[in-house]
C-alpha positions in Angstrom: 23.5 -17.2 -43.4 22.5 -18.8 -40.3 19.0 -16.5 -38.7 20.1 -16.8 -34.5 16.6 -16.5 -32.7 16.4 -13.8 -30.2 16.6 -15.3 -26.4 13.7 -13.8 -24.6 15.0 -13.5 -21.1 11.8 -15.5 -18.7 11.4 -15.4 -15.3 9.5 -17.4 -12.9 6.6 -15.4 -11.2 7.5 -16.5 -8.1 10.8 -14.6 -8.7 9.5 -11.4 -9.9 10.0 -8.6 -7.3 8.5 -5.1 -7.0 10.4 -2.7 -8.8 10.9 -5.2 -11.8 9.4 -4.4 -15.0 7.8 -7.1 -17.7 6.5 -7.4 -21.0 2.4 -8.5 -20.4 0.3 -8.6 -23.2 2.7 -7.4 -25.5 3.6 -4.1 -23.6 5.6 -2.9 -20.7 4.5 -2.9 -17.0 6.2 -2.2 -13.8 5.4 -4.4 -10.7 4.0 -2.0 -8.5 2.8 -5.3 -5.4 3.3 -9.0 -4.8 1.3 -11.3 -2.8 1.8 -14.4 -2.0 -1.0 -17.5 -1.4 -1.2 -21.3 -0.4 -4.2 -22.5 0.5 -4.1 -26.5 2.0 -2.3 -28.9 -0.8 -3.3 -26.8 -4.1 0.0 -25.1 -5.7 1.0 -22.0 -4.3 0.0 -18.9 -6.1 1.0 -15.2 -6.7 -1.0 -12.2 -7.4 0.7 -9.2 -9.1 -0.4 -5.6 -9.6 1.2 -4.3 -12.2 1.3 -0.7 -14.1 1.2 -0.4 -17.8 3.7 2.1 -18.6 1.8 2.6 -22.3 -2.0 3.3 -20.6 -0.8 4.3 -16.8 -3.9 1.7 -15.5 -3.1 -0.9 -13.0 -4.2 -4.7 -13.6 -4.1 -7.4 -11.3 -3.1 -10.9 -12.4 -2.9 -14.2 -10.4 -0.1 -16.9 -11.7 1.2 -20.2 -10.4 4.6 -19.8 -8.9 5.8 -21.2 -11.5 4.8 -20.0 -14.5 6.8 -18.1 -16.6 6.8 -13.9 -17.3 9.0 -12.0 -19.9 11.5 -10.0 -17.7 12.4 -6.2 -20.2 15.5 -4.4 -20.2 15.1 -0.5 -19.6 17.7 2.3 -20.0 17.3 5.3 -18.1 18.9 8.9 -18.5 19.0 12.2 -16.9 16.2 15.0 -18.0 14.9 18.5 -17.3 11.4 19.3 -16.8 10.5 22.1 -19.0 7.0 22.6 -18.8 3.5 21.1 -19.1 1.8 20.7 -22.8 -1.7 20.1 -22.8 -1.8 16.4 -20.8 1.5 16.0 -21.3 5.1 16.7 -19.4 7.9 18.2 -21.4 11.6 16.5 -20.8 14.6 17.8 -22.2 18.4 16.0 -22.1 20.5 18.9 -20.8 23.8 17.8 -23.2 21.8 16.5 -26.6 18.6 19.0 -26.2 16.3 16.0 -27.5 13.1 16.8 -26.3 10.7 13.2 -24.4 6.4 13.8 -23.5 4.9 11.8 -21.2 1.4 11.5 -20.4 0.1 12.7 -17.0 -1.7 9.4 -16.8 1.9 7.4 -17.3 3.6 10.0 -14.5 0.2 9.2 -12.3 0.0 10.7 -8.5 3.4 11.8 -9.1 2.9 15.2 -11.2 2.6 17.1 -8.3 5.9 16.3 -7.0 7.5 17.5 -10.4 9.0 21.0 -10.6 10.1 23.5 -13.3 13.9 23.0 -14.4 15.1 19.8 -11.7 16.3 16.4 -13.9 14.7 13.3 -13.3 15.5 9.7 -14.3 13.3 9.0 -17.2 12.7 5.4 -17.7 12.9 4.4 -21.7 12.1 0.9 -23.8 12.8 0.4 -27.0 13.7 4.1 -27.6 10.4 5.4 -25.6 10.2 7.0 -22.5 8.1 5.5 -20.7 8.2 6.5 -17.2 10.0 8.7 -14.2 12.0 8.0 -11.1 11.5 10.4 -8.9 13.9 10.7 -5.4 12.1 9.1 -2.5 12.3 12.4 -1.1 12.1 16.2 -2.5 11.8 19.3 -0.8 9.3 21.5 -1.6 8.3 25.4 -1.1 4.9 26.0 1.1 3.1 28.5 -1.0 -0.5 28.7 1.1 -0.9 27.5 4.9 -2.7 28.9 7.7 -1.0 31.1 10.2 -0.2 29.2 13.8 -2.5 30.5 16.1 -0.4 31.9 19.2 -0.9 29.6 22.0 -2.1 26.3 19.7 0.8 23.9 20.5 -1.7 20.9 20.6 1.1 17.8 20.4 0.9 15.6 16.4 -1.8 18.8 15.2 -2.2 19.3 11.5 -2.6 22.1 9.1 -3.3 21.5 4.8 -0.3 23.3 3.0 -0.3 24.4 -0.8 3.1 23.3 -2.2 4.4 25.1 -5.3 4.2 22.2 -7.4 0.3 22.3 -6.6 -0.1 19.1 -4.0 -2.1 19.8 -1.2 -0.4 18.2 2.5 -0.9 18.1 5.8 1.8 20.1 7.8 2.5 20.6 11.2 1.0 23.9 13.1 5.2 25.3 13.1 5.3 25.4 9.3 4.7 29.0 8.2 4.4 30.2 4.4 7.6 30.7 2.4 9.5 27.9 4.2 10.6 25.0 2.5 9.1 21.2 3.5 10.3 17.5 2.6 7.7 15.6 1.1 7.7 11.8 0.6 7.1 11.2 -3.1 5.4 7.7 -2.1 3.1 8.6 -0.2 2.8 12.5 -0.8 3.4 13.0 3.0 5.4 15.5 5.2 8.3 14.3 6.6 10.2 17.4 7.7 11.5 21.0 7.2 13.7 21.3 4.9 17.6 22.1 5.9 19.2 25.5 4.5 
């Protein structure tokens, strides 16, 4: 019986995108940035940052255009978060009630935008997960802000806000406790109050 190798899909660094995720030095990153460079009549280059999805550290690495990268396949599914254990966040698939930990580290700046009981797209290779998708925007209840002070309608003024996931943002003066925000889950920033 014939043994048929295993086709390694490749790409071309100069046709990796943000968003894609590789196989470097043997385990899975996401590209997180892409630059590119040409400087006079040397080859043009191409820096990546990349996350490792095992470690949650981010390298950066330059490559010719046109060298070559190993391009991964993920699979992704719906989870519930249940709750925190030690460093680690607790997943559980609603239909099969298999349970999935991932590190803080892997989750990053994101674990304060995670709450109790919502599903999120887990990110699995090779049977692991390995990461979370979070929505590019969640609302959020304001658990601890300053009162407005009558009278104090200075124009783009801020006020810090304790959300009940724990993350600390700027607000504007109008937002009172108990009322429900938008955050950006990129950048961890206010966008707006939050419809009924």
């Amino acid at each position: 019986m014939a043994i048929i190798p295993k086709i390694v899909p490749m790409i071309k660094t100069g046709g990796v995108k943000k968003g894609m995720y590789l196989a470097w030095r043997g385990e899975p990153v996401l590209v997180v940035d892409k630059e590119f460079s040409h400087f006079g009549r040397g080859a043009a280059t191409v820096r990546l940052k990349f996350k490792n999805l095992k470690r949650g550290n981010v390298v950066r690495e330059t490559f010719k255009t046109d060298d070559l990268v190993e391009e991964i396949s993920i699979e992704s599914q719906m989870a519930q978060f249940l709750y925190k254990k030690d460093n680690n966040f607790v997943f559980m698939n609603p239909r099969t009630y298999e349970q999935y930990e991932i590190s803080a580290e892997i989750i990053g700046k994101n674990k304060n935008s995670i709450k109790e009981k919502k599903e999120y797209q887990l990110v699995f290779y090779r049977g692991e997960a390995i990461g979370i998708n979070l929505p590019k925007k969640i609302s959020l209840l304001v658990k601890e802000t300053e009162a407005a002070v009558k009278g104090n309608t200075v124009s783009g003024a801020t006020k810090p806000a304790k959300l009940e996931t724990g993350l600390v943002v700027k607000v504007p003066l109008f937002i009172k406790k108990g009322e429900k925000v938008v955050i950006n889950t990129e950048t961890e920033e206010y966008v707006s109050r939050a419809g009924n």
